[in-house]
C-alpha positions in Angstrom: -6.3 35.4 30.4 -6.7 39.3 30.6 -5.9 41.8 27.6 -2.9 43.0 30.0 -0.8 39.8 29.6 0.0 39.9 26.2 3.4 41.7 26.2 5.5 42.0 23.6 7.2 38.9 24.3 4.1 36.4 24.1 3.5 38.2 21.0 7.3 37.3 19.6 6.8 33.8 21.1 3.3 32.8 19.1 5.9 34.2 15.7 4.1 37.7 15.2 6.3 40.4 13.6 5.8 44.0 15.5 3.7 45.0 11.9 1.7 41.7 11.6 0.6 42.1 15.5 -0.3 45.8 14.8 -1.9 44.6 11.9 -4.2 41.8 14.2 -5.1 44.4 16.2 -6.1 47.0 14.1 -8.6 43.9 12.4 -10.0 42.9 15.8 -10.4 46.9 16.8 -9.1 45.5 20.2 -6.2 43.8 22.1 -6.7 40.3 21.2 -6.8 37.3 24.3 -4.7 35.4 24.6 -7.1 32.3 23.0 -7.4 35.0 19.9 -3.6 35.0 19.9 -3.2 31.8 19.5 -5.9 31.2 16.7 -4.3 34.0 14.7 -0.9 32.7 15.2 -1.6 29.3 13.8 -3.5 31.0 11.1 -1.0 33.4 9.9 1.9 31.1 9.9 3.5 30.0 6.9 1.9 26.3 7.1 -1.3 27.6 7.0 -1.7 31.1 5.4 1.2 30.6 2.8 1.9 34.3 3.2 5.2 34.0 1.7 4.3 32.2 -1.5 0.7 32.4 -2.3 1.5 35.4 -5.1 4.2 32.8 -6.9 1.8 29.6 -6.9 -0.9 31.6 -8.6 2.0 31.0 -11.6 1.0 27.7 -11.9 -1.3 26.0 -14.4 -4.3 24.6 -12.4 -6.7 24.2 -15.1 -7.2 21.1 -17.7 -10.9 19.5 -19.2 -9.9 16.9 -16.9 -9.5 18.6 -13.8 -12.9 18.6 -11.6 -11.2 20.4 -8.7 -7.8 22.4 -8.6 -5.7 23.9 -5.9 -8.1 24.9 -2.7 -10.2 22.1 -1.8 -8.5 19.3 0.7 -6.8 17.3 -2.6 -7.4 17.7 -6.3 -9.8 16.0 -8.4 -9.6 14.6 -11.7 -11.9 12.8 -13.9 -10.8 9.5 -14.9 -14.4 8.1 -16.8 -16.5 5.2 -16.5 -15.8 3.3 -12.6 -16.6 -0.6 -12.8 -20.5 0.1 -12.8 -20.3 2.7 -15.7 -20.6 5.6 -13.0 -17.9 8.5 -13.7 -15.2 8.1 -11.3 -12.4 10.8 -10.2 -8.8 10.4 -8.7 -8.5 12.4 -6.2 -4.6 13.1 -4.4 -2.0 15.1 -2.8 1.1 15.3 -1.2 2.2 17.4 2.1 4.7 17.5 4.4 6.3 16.5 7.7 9.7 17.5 8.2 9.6 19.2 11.6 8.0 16.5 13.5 9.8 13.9 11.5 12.8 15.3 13.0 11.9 15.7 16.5 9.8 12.8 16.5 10.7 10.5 13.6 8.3 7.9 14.1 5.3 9.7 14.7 6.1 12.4 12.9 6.0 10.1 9.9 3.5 8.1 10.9 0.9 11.3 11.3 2.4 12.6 8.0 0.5 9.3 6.3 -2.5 9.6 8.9 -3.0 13.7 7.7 -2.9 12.8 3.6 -5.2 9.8 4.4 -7.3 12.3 6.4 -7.3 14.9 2.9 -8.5 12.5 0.8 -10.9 10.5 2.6 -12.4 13.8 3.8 -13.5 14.4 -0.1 -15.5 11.0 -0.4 -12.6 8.9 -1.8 -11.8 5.8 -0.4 -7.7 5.7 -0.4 -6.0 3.1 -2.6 -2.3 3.8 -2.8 0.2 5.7 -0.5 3.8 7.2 -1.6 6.3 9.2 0.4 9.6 11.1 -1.1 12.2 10.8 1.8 15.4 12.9 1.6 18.0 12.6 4.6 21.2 13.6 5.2 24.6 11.7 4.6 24.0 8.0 6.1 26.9 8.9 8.5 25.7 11.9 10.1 24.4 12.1 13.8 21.5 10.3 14.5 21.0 9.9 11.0 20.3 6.0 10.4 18.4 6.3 14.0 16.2 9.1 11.7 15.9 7.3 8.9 15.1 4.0 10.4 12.5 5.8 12.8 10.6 7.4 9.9 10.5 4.2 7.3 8.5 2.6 10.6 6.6 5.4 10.9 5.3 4.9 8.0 5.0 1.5 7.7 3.0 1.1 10.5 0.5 3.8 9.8 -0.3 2.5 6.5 0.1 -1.0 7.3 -2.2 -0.9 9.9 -4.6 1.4 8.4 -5.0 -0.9 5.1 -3.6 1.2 2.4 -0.5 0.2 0.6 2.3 2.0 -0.3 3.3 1.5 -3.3 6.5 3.6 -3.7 7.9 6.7 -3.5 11.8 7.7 -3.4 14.6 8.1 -1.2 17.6 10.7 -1.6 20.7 11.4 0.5 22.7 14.8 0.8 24.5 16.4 3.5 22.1 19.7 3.1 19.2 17.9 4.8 21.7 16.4 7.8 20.2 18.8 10.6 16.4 19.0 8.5 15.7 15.8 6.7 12.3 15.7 4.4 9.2 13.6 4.7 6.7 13.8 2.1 3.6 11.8 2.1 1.4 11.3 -1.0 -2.3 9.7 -1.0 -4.1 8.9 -3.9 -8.1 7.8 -3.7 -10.8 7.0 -5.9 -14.5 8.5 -5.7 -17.9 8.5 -7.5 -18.1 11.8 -9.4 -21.3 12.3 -7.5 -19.9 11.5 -4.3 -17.3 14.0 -3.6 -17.5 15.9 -0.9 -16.3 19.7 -0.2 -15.3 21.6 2.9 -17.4 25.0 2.5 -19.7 25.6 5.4 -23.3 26.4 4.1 -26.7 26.4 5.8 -27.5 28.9 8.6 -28.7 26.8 11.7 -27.0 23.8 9.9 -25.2 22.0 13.1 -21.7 21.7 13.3 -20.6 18.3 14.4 -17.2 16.8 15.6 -16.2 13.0 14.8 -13.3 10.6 15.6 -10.9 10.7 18.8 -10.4 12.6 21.5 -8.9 15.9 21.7 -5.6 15.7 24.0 -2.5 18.5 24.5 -0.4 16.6 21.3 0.6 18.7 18.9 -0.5 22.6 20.3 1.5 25.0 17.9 2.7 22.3 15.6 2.0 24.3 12.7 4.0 27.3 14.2 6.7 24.8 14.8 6.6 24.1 10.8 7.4 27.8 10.5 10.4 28.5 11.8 14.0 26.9 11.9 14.8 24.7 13.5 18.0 25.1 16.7 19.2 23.5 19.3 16.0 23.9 21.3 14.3 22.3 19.0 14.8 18.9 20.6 12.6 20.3 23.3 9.6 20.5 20.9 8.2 16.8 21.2 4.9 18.3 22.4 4.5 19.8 19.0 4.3 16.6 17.8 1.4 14.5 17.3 0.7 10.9 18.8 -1.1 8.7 15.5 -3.2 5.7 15.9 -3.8 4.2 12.2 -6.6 1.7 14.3 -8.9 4.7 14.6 -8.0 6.2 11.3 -9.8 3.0 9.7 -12.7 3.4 11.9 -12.8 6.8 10.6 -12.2 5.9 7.2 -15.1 3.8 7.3 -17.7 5.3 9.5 -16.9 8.5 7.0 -17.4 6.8 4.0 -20.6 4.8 5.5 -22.2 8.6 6.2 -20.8 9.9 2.8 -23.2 7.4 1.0 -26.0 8.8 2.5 -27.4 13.0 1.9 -26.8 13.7 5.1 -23.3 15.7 4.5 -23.3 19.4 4.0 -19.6 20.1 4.1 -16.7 17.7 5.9 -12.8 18.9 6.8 -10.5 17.4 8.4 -8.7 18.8 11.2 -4.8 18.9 10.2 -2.5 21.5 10.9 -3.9 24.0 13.6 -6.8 21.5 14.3 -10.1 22.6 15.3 -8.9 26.2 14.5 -8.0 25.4 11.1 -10.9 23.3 9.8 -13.7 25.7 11.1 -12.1 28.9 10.0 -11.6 27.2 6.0 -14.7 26.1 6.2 -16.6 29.1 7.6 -14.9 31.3 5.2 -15.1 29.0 1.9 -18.5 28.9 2.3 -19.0 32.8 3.5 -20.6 32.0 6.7 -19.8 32.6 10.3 -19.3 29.8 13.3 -20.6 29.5 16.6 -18.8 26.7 19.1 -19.1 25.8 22.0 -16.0 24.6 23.8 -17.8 22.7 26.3 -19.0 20.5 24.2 -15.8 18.9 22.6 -14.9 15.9 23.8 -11.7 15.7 25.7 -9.3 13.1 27.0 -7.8 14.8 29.1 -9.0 17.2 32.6 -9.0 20.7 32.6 -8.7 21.5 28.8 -8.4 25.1 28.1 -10.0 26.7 25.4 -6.8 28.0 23.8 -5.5 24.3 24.4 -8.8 22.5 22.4 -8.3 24.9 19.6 -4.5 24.7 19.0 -4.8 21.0 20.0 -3.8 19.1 16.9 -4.4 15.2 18.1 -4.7 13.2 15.2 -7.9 11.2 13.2 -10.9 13.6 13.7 -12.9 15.6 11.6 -15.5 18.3 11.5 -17.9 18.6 9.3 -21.3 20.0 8.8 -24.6 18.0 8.6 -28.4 19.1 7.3 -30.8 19.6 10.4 -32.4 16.6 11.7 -29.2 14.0 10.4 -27.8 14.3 13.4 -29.4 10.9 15.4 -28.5 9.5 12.1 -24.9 10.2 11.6 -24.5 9.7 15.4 -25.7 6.0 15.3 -23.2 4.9 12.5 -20.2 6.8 14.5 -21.2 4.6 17.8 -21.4 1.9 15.8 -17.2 2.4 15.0 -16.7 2.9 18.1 -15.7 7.0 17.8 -16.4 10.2 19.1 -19.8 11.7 18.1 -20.6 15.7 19.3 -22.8 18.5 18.4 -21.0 21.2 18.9 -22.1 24.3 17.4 -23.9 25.9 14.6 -23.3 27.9 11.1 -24.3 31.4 11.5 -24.5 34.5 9.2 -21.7 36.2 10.9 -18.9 35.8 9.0 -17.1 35.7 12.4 -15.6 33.0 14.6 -17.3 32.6 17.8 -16.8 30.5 20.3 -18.1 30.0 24.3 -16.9 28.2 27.2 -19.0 27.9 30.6 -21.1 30.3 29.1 -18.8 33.1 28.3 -17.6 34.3 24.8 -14.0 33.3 25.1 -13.3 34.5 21.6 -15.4 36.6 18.6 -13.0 37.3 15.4 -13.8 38.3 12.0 -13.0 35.5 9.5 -11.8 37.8 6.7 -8.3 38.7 8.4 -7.7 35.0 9.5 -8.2 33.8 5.9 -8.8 35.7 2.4 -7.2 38.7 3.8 -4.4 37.2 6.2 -1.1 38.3 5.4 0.2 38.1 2.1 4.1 39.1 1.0 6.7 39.7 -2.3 9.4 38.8 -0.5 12.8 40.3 -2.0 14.4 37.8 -4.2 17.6 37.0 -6.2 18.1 34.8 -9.2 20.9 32.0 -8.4 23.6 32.8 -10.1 24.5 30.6 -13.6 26.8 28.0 -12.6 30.0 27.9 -14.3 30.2 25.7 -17.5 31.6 22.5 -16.4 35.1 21.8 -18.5 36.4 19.0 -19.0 35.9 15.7 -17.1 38.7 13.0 -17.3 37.7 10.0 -18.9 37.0 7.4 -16.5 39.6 4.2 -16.3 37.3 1.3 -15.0 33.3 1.8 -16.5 32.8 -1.6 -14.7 34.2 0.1 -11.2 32.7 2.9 -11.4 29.5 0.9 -12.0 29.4 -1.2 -9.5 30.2 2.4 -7.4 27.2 4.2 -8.1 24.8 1.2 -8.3 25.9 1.1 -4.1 26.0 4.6 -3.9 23.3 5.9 -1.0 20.9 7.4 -4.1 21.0 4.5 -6.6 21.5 1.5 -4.4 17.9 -0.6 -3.9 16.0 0.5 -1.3 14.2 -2.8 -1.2 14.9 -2.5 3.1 12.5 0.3 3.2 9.8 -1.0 0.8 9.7 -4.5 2.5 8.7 -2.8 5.7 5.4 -1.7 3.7 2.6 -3.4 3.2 2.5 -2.7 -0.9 0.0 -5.3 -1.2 -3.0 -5.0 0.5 -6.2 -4.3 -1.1 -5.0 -6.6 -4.2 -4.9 -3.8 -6.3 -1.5 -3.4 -6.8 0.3 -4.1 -10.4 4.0 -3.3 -10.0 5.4 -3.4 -6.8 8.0 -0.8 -5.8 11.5 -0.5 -7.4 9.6 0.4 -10.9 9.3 3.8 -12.7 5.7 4.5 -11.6 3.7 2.3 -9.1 0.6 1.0 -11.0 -2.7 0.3 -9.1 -5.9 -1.2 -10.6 -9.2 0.6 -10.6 -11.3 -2.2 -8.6 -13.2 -4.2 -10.4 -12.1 -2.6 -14.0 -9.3 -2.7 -16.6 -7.9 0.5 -15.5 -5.5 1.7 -13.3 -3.5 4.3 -11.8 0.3 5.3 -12.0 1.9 7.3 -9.4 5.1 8.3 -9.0 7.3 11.3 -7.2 10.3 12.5 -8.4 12.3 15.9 -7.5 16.4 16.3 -8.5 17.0 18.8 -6.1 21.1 19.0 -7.2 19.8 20.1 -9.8 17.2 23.1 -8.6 20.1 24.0 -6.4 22.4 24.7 -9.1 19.6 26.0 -11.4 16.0 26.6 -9.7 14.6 27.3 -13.0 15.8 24.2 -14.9 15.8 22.0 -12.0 12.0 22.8 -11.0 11.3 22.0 -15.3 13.3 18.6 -14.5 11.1 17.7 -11.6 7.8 18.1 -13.6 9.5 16.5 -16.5 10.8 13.2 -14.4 7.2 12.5 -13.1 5.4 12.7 -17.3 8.4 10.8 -18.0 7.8 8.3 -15.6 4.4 7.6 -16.3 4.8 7.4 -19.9 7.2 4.7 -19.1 4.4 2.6 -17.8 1.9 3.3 -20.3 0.2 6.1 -18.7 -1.6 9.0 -19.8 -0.2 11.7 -17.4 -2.9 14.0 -16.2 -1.9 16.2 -13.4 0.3 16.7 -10.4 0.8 17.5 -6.8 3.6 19.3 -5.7 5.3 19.7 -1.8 7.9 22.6 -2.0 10.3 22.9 0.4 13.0 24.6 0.8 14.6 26.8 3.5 14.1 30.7 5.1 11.5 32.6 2.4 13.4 36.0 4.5 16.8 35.8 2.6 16.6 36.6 -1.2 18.4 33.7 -2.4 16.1 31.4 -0.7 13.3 33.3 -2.0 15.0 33.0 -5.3 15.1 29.5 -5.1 11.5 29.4 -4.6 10.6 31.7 -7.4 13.0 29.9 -9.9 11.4 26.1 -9.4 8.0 27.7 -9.3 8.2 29.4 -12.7 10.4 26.2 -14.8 7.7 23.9 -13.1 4.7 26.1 -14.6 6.5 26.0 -18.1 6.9 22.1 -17.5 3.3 21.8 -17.1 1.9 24.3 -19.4 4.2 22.4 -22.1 3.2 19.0 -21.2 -0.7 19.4 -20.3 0.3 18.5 -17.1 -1.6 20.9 -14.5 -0.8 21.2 -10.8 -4.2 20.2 -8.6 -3.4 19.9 -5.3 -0.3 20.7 -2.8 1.8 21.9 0.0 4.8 24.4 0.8 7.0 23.8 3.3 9.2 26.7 3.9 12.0 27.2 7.1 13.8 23.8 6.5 16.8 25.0 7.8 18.5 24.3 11.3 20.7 27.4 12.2 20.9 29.2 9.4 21.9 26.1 7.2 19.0 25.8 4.7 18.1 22.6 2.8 18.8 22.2 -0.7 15.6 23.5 -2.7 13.5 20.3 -3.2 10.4 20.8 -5.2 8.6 17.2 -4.8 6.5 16.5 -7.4 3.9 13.6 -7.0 2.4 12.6 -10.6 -0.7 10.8 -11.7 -1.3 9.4 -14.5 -4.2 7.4 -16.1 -3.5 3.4 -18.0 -6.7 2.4 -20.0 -6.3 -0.9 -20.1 -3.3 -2.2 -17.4 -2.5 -5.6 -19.7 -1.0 -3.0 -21.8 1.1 -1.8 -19.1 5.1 -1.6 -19.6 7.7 -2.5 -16.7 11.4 -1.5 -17.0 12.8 -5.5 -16.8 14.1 -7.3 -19.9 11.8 -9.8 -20.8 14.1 -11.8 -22.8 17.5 -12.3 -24.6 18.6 -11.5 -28.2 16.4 -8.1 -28.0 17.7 -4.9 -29.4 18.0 -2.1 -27.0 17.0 1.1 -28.5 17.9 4.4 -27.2 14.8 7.4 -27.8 15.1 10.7 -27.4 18.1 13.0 -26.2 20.3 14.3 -28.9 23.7 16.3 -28.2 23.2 16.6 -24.6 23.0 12.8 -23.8 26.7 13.1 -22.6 25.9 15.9 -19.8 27.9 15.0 -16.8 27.2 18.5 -14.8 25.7 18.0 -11.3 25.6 14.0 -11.9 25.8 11.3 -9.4 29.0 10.3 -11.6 30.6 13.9 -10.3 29.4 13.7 -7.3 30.0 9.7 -6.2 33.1 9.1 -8.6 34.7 12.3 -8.7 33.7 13.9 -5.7 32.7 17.4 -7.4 29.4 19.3 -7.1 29.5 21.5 -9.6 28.3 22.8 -13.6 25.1 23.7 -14.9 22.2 20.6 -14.4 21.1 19.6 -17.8 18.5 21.6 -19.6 15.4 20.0 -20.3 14.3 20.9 -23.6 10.4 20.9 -23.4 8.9 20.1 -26.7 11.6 17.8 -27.1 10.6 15.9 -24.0 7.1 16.2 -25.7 7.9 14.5 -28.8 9.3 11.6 -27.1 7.1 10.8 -24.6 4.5 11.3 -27.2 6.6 8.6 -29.3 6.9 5.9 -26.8 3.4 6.3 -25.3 2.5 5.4 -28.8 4.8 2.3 -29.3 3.7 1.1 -25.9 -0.4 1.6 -26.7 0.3 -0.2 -30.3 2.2 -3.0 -28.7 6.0 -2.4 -30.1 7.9 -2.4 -26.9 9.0 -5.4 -24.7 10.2 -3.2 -21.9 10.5 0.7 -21.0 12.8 3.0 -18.6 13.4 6.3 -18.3 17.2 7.2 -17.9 18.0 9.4 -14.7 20.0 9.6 -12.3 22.9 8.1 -12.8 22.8 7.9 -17.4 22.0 5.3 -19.4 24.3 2.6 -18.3 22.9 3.1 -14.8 19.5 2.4 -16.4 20.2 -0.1 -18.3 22.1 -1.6 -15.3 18.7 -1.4 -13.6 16.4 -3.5 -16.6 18.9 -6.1 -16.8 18.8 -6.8 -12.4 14.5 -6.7 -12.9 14.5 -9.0 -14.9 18.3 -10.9 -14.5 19.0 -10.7 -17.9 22.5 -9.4 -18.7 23.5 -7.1 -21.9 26.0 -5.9 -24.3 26.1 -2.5 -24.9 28.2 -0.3 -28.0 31.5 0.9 -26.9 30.6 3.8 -24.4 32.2 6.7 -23.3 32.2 8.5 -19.6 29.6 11.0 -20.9 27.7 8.6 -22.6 27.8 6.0 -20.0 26.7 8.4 -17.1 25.7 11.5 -18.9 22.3 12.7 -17.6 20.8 14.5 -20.5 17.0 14.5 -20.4 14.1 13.5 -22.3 15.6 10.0 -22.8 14.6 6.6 -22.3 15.3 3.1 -22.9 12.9 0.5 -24.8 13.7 -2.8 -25.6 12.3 -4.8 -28.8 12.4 -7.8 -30.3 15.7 -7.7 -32.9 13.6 -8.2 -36.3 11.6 -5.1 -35.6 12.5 -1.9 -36.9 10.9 1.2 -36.1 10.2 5.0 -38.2 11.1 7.4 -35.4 9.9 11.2 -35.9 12.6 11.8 -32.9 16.4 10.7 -32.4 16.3 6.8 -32.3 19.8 4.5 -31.7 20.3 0.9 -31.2 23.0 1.0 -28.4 22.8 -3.1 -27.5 21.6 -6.2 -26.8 20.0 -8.0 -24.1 21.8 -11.3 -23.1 24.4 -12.9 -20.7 24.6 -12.7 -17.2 27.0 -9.7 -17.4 26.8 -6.0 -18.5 29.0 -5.6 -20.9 30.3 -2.6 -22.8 32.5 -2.6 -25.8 35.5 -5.0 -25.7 36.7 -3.7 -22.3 34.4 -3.7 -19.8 32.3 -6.4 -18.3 30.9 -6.7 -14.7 28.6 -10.0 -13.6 25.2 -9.3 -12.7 25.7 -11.2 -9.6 28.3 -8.6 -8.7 25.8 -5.7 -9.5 23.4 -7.4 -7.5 25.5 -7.5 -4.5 26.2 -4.2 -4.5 23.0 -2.8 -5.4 21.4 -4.8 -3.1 23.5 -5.1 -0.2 24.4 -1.4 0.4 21.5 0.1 2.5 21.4 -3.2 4.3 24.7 -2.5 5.3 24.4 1.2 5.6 21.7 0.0 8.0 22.9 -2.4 10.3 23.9 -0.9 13.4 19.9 0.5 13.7 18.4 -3.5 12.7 
């Protein structure tokens, strides 16, 4: 296509503003085709240059003796010692997004959620071992909302069922701010050989430049420009944007991959995500300082008549790129034949530091790297602080504890979502310790005493009220969850989204959860390795609430040690650690919100060396043997938690006399330990009895009691129910 075509309105159309187009062409010292368009646009969009955030993530802590590789690579690394033949072995994880195509396209656009974080972690040398999502949707009743959700939870079922990975758990909120923009985050965690990891910087002039895996096909062109902008009513025209998955050929690419990764052939591997081919040369051209030479011809197509600007934009799932030393090539090719996938030469690292690429002998496109990378646009956005929320007053006390129990444990947020986890395969690989439902998934390290607790966790009523405290809460929930287990927490993963980065108090948002998530860290030792941000959530002008996922990772030594939240027998004291005059917080609760129908006070604060001292605490009552059982309180206070140990392990309980605050107060830094009623223990923090386990009935004082077989019913029944017109 000519120079003379690109009019101002092609330009609008790819997401350019006037300056940023200026800008392009000023770089190029030319018009740009309209193939150079198109690799600029997908590079300069929000998905992939984070133009709008990159200055505020640089607040994060990213740094630990543990941490082999941070923020940059295609997932973090951390060292986790000895592997089961006394070779150093690493964890290596992240979390991204899929909301767009999720909602266009919820099947696949879950489904190629799971297939891109497989692809970001197998891409470094690991070999995954545990999948997690964090699903948010809007209210149950909304318009096509259970067709969404029930579209998505298959989506990724049958990715990762079919691909061999289980998923282990994850978490699933409800809220009418996500009705017309509902949230799916995937998380993959893999394990690696210290030796054996693998990075994406191009290196090696000559060195050629090899494609692997399927076919490219016309799915998914300008899906990452789609991820940048709102969403409206044209948006249910967008089902090209979205990508077609087959989890089959991921596992052949899993394999082959890891079969070539044990050899020396590898210089540098990607794989090709968001803005496809496009992407994964130009990251690893300009990591490694290098320049590219392709030639289109030369990648293999399933479809006739490919364009160039349709190959590079193409982003058709399970293939990678990757770069291999001279003379590996008949090598690599034999093993990729032998899976049955895609094998192509297809150009060569130069010392250009540009981007060039032919087709039927012409140079169809010649760019600079710096401006489509390092120096793509980068912006302080204007941004406002969220206003202080009101102190909350006073909050009748509730008449029926028992009623409003049996309420909330239903409620869309609290009730079990055993319908979604049954539809994954949490088992396979034999590897898995605590099945779903739990605080933190546990895995085994193969062949070892070790394993690995994951969880995700975000409050976002809370970072909506207060960005600040609620993006401290996030981080917070994860360490706390792991703790729970018996882990040693040792880094995150984070997946921000939130809505339109142009109006301030969006922008705030961001800002706010960004800098209470680095205190979090920095106070718990908890860095940030690896991540995503997902910005323009919003569908006409109607932004999302800010939801600052937070995928944790922690590290059990020896997993016979490790705790679960059930009651493990009767006649056990239940002790109450941590928390102190906030316990009784009811601000931004579930309580509020499901009992009273009110959205409004401050979220509770999290008081950070507070949430230290009694994490610290358990962890060392769990390590030394104390406890019997361990749960965090959350959502929902502590006789929602304790509701939840005595269903694991259908054991009932008395509890002391209660009040509304302290039955469904959501102060922080708490949790729940069970041990055997001789024990007493010397607490350096605040320490309570508040029961006893026993009974088949939670019972509270001399007033309340409710069956567990009622609970049950209701806890278990509701998302069935919720369900039933989409089974």
């Amino acid at each position: 296509m000519s120079h003379a075509e690109i009019t101002p309105a092609i330009v609008a159309e790819h997401g350019f503003t006037p300056d940023e187009y200026d800008v392009l062409v000023a770089s190029l010292g030319r018009v740009p085709n309209m193939l150079e368009l198109g690799i600029f646009s997908v590079m300069w969009s929000e998905h992939c240059s984070y133009k709008s955030s990159r200055i505020h993530l640089a607040k994060l802590p990213t740094k630990a003796p543990w941490v082999i590789h941070g923020p940059g690579e295609n997932a973090g690394v951390i060292d986790i010692g000895a592997g089961p033949d006394g070779a150093p072995m690493a964890a290596i994880f992240k979390m991204e997004s899929h909301n767009h195509p999720s909602f266009i396209e919820p099947y696949q656009g879950a489904a190629t959620g799971v297939g891109g974080i497989l692809r970001d972690v197998f891409t470094m040398g690991a070999r995954p071992v545990a999948n997690m999502n964090a699903l948010r949707f809007g209210r149950p009743d909304a318009p096509k909302m259970r067709h969404l959700i029930k579209g998505v939870v298959a989506g990724i079922g049958g990715y990762g069922n079919c691909v061999g990975v289980p998923t282990v758990g994850g978490e699933t909120n409800f809220h009418a701010s996500y009705d017309g923009n509902i949230l799916v985050n995937a998380m993959t965690v893999g394990t690696a050989r210290q030796d054996k990891i693998f990075l994406s910087a191009a290196a090696g002039v000559g060195n050629p430049m090899i494609y692997v895996g399927s076919k490219t096909g016309r799915d998914g062109i300008h899906g990452a420009t789609m991820a940048s902008a709102e969403f409206t009513e044209e948006s249910e025209d967008k089902r090209p944007t979205v990508q077609v998955g087959d989890p089959f050929t991921e596992k052949l690419l899993i394999e082959a991959c890891l079969e070539l990764m044990a050899s020396d052939a590898i210089v540098a591997i990607q794989d090709m995500g968001a803005a496809g081919l496009t992407s994964s040369s130009v990251e690893m051209a300009s990591k490694g300082g290098v320049g590219l030479r392709l030639d289109l011809d030369k990648v293999p197509c399933r479809e006739d008549r490919m364009t160039p600007y349709e190959m590079m934009l193409s982003e058709s799932q399970e293939r990678m790129l990757m770069v291999l030393k001279p003379g590996r090539e008949a090598f690599a090719e034999a093993i990729f034949h032998k899976w049955e996938l895609d094998f192509a030469v297809i150009g060569e690292v130069t010392d250009t530091e540009r981007l060039v690429l032919t087709f039927h002998g012409d140079t169809v496109a010649d760019i600079p790297l710096g401006p489509l990378a390092d120096n793509a646009p980068k912006y302080d956005r204007a941004h406002v602080p969220t206003p202080k929320r009101a102190p909350l007053g006073a909050v009748s006390e509730s008449t029926d504890l028992g009623a409003d129990l049996l309420k909330l444990m239903a409620c869309p947020d609290l009730a079990s979502k055993r319908w979604i986890w049954e539809q994954y395969d949490h088992m396979v690989g034999a590897d898995t310790l605590q099945r779903p439902g739990g605080d933190a998934a546990v895995v085994r390290l193969h062949g070892t005493q070790k394993a690995l607790a994951i969880t995700t966790d975000c409050t976002p009523r809370y970072c909506f009220a207060d960005p600040y405290e609620g993006g401290k809460q996030a981080v917070a929930e994860t360490w706390r969850n792991l703790i729970a287990v018996g882990a040693l927490p040792l880094a995150i993963t984070d997946c921000m989204n939130f809505g339109n980065p142009q109006r301030p108090e969006i922008m705030g948002q961001f800002v706010g959860c960004i800098e209470g998530m680095a205190a979090a860290c920095k106070a718990l030792d908890y860095p940030v390795v690896s991540g995503n941000v997902s910005l323009y959530n919003e569908t006409n002008g109607t932004g999302i609430m800010p939801t600052p996922a937070i995928g944790g990772v922690g590290l059990i030594e020896d997993y016979t040690k490790s705790m679960s939240l059930a009651f493990k027998a009767v006649e056990q004291d239940i002790w109450l650690i941590g928390g102190g005059d906030t316990d009784t917080h009811l601000g931004q609760s579930l309580y509020l919100r499901e009992c009273l129908g009110r959205e409004d006070g401050p979220p509770p604060a999290v008081d950070l060396a507070a949430e230290r001292a009694a994490g610290d605490f358990v962890a060392m009552l769990i390590g030394t043997g104390q406890l019997t059982a361990v749960h965090d309180i959350s959502d929902g206070g502590l006789l929602v938690a304790v509701t939840e140990m005595a269903l694991a392990g259908n054991i009932g309980a008395t509890l002391f006399d209660l009040d509304t605050g302290g039955a469904f107060g959501e102060g922080q830094g708490r949790y729940l330990v069970t041990l055997p009623a001789a024990n007493v223990v010397d607490a350096p923090v605040p320490m309570r009895r508040v029961g006893r386990t026993g009974g088949d009935s939670i019972i509270i004082g001399a007033k309340t009691k409710v069956k567990l077989a009622d609970l049950r019913a209701a806890h278990e029944g509701a998302f069935p129910a919720m369900m039933r017109d989409e089974i």
